[in-house]
N, C-alpha and C positions, 0 to 999 in steps of 0.2 A: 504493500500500500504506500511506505515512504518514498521508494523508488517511484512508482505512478507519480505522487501527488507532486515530486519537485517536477519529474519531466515538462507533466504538462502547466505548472507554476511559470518555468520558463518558458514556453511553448513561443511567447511572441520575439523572443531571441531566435527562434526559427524563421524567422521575418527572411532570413537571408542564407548565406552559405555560410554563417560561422555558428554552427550546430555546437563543435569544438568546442567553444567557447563557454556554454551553457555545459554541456555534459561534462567536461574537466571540473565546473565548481560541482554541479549537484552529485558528481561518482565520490567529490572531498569531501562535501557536507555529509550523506547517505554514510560515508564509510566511518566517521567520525562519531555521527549518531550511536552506527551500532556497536560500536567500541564503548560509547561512554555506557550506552545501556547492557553490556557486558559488565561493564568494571561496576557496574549501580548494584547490579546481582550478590557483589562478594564483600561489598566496599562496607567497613564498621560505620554506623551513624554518629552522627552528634548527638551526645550527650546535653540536655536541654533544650534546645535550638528548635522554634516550632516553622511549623512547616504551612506559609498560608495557602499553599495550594492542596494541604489537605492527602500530602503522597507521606509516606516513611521518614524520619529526616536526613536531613542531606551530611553527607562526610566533613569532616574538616577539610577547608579548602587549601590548598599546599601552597607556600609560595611559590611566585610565579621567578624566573627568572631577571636580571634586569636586561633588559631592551636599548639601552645608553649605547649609540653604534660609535663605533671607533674603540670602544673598552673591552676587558676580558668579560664576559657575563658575570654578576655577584648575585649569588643570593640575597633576597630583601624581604621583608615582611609586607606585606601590601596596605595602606593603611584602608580602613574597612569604613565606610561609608552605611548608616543604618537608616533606611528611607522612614518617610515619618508612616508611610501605609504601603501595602500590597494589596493589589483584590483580583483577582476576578473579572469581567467589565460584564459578560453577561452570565447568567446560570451554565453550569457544565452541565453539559449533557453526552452523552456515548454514541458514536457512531456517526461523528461527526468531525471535522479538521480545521480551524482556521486560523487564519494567515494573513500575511502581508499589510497590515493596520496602517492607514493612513490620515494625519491627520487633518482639520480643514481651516486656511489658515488663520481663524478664530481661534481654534482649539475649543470651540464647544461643541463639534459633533468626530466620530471618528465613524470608517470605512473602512472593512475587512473582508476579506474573502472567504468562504466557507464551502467546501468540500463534501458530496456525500457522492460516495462512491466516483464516476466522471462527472457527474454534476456539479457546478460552481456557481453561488448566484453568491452577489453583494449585498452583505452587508451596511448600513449607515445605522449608528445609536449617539445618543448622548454621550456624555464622559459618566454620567453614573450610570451609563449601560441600558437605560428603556430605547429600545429598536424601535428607528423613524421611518425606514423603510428597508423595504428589499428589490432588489435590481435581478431581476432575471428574465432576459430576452427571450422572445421565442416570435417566429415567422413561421405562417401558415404555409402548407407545401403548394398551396396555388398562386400564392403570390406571384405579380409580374416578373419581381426583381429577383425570383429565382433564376432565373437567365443568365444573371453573372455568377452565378455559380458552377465549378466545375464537376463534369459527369461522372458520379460515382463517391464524393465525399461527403455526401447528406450526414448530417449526425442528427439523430433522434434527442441527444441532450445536448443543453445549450450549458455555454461555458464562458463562464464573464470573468472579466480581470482587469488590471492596471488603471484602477483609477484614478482621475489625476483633477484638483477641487480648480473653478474657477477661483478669480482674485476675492471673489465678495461671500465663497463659500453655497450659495444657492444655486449652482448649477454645478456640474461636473463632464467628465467625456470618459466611457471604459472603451476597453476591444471586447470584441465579444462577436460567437460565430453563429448566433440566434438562433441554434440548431440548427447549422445548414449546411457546416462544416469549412465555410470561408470565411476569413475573420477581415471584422471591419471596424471603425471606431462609431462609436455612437453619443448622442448628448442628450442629455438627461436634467431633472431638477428637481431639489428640494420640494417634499408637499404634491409630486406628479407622477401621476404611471405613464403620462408617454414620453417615449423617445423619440429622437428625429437622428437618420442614418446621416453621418457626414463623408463617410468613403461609400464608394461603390468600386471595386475591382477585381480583377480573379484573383490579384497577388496579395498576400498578406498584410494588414495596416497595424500598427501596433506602436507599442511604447511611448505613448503619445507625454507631453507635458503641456500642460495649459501659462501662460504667460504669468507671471504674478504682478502683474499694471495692468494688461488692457484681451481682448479678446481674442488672440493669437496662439496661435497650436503649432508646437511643433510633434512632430511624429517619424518615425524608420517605417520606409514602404520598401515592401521586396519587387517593385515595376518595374525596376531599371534590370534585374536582374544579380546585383551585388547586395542591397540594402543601402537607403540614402536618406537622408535627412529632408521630408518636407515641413515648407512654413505654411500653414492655411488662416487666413481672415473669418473668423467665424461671423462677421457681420455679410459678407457678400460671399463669402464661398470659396474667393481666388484660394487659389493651391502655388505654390513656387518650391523649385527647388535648391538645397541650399548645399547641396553639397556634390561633386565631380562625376560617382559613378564608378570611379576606381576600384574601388575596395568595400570592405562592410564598413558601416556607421553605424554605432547601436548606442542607446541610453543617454539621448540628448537631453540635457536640463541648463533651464532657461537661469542664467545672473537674477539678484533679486533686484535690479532697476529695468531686468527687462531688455537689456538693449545687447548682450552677450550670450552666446551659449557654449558648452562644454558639452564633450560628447569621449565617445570610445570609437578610435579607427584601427582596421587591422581583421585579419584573417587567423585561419590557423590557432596555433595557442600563443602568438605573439601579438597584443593589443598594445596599443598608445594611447595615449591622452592627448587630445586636441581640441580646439578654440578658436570658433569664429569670434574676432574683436568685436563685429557691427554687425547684424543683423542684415544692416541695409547693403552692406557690401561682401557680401558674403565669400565670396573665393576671393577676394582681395585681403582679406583678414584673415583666414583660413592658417593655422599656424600649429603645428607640435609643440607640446608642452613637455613630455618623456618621448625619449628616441631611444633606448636602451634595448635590448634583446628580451625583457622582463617581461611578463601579462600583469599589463595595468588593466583592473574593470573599477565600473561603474564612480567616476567621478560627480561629486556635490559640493554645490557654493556651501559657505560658512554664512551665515542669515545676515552679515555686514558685509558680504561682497567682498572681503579682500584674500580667501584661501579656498583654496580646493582640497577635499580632501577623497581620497582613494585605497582600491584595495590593490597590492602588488605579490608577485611572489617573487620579489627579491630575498630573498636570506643569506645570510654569512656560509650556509651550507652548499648554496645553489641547487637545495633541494626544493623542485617546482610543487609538490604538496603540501610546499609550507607558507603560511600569506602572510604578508603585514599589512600596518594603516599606514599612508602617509601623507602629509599633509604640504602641499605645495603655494606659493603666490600666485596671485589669481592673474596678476598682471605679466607672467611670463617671464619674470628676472630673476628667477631660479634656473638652476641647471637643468639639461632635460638630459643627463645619463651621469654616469661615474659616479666617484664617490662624491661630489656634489649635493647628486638624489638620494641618494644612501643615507647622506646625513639628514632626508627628511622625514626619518622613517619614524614614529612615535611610540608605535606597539608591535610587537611579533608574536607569529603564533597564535594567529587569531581564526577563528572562523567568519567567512565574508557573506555577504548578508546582499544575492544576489539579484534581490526583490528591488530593492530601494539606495542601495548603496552606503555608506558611512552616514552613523547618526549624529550630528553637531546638534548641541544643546543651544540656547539660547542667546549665551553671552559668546559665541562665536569662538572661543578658547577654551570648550570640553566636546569631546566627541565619547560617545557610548560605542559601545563594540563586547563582544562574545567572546572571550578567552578558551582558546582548543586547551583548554582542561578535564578528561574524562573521569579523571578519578573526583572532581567537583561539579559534575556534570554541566561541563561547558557556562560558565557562569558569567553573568554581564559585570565589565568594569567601565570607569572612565578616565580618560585620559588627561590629562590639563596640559596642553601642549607647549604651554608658556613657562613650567617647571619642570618639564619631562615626568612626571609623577602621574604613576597609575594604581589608581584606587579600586579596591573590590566593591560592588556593589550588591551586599547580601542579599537576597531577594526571598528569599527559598526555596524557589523554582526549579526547576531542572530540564535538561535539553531546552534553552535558551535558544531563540532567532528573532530575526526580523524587527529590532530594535529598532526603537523611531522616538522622538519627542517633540513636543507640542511647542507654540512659543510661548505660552504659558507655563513649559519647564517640568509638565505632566509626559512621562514617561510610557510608552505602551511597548508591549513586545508578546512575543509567543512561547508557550512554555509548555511544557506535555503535563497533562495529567489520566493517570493510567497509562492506557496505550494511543490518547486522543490527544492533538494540542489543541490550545483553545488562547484566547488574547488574555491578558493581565494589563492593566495597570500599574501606575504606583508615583510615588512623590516624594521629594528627597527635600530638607528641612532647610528653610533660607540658611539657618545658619551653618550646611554644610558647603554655601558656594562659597565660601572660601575657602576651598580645597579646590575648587572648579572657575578659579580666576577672579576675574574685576565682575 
């Protein structure tokens, strides 16, 4: 079932020919899993330590290594961060999975994906968890617009995903193949059951980001045959493309003024990081950020615009199943290979979070992330990238992913309970950000 549910999690990374790219994280994550829920089997509990998810309690968590590049590794105690809550967001239920929690950029409603069996319909609830709606497409088999669909891929269930909030939070856009088996993007709203289709193609439309200023979409369409970056006007419709055609494009996300985007180029299992300056000139700005032999994925602004931050599998070993976070300048006066980028490495040893990319907290100087600890069963820390200091973040959770935080500073992520994951909450005490910057 874990194997299923990342495949088709990542599905709209099949947008193009870098397959590779998606299967290399979900075979690490998958493999990762079953190791920690291995070592979860034999591993002594904590003594005292309660458990708000309601499983067994969890081990004592080891220290991690230090991650300081340029030095011999030391061991260090991690300093332990104790959230003021943990919950839940909706009732656990069995026989169910979800995933990918998005928040909207209010931070009073969240968006998650939920799983039963191939089935995926979306998720929207509150932050105290009473569900506002549900998103699941579906198109009659007589429809006209069956036509653009190709012969032979009808799916009887419909499969929704990557939702991405407008600026003002009352609208949104997913993909979704409305049981038909072609996936398109669609637009939606708060308080509405209809949709209105904004792609129509036989090629794949996906990964869409909605602008955070004004009504602009950017999305990876597989039409040109590589996967490429379009920009569409959700006021009149125009479509443009913003990127060459060359190669794959995947997981473009929009600067938060709107006027930059960042994105992943590259084939095979060797990605880069690259940046259009201007929007309006798009292959005139068009520039590499990392040039190194390494798999950069899924780069994200810092909510003040000046860092990007990413997953790499750079390591001291040059063993490619091993990732870290790294944190680069957004304006491109950083190194893009050597030991340069090396020294912007913040955490190692992590598990990467294929959904959404690096979680940066609020004050633009902590990022959240998943420590590959199995004997702690993979447990969320943060980083404070301004003192190199990485703090555990007790949760009590286990099999941790898909970390995300609000600008509100409201934490969401996924966590297994039983053999089912399901979203949690939680909220860390003003008086611990000063552990976590200015």
């Amino acid at each position: 079932m874990k194997l299923r549910r990342w495949a088709r999690t990542v599905l709209a990374a099949a947008i193009i020919a870098a397959v590779s790219l998606s299967a290399e994280v979900q075979s690490y994550v998958v493999d990762q899993d079953m190791a920690a829920e291995k070592a979860a089997e034999t591993a002594p509990p904590e003594e005292g330590k309660p458990v708000v998810t309601g499983e067994e309690p969890l081990p004592t968590e080891e220290a991690p290594e230090s991650v300081t590049v340029g030095k011999e590794p030391e061991k260090e105690v991690p300093k332990v961060i104790e959230p003021l809550w943990v919950r839940e967001l909706t009732d656990i239920k069995p026989g169910h999975n979800d995933s990918n929690p998005v928040w909207c950029p209010s931070g009073q409603l969240i968006a998650f994906e939920r799983s039963t069996g191939d089935r995926r319909e979306i998720i929207i609830a509150t932050q105290v968890g009473t569900i506002a709606q549900r998103v699941y497409l579906e198109q009659a088999a007589d429809d006209d617009e069956m036509q653009f669909f190709l012969p032979g891929i009808f799916e009887e269930v419909s499969y929704n995903s990557g939702l991405s909030w407008s600026p003002g939070g009352d609208r949104f856009v997913v993909m979704s193949n409305s049981g038909t088996g072609n996936y398109d993007l669609y637009l939606g709203a708060i308080g509405s059951d209809e949709t209105e289709r904004l792609t129509e193609h036989t090629a794949k439309d996906g990964l869409a980001h909605w602008s955070p200023v004004d009504d602009h979409l950017v999305f990876v369409s597989g039409r040109t045959g590589h996967g490429d970056i379009y920009l569409m006007d959700l006021t009149t419709r125009a479509l443009s493309r913003l990127t060459p055609g060359d190669n794959a494009y995947l997981f473009p996300q929009w600067s938060p003024d709107g006027k930059k985007i960042v994105m992943n180029y590259g084939s095979n299992d060797n990605h880069d990081i690259y940046l259009i300056g201007d929007v309006k000139e798009p292959l005139r700005t068009l520039k590499p950020l990392t040039t190194w032999p390494y798999d950069d994925l899924r780069p994200v602004w810092s909510p003040d615009g000046a860092k990007i931050a990413f997953y790499t599998n750079y390591n001291k070993e040059n063993d490619p199943k091993v990732w870290s976070l790294a944190v680069i300048a957004a304006d491109g006066s950083d190194p893009t290979e050597g030991e340069g980028l090396a020294m912007k490495v913040v955490a190692t040893d992590i598990i990467p979070d294929v959904e959404q990319g690096p979680a940066w907290m609020p004050d633009s100087n902590s990022i959240l992330y998943v420590k590959n600890d199995r004997h702690a069963y993979n447990p969320i820390y943060i980083v404070d990238i301004q003192k190199s200091a990485n703090s555990l973040l007790r949760t009590g959770a286990k099999m941790n992913h898909d970390v995300t935080c609000s600008v509100d500073g409201t934490i969401a992520f996924r966590a297994q309970v039983e053999q089912w994951d399901h979203i949690h909450v939680a909220r860390v005490e003003d008086r611990e950000r000063e552990v976590l910057g200015p």
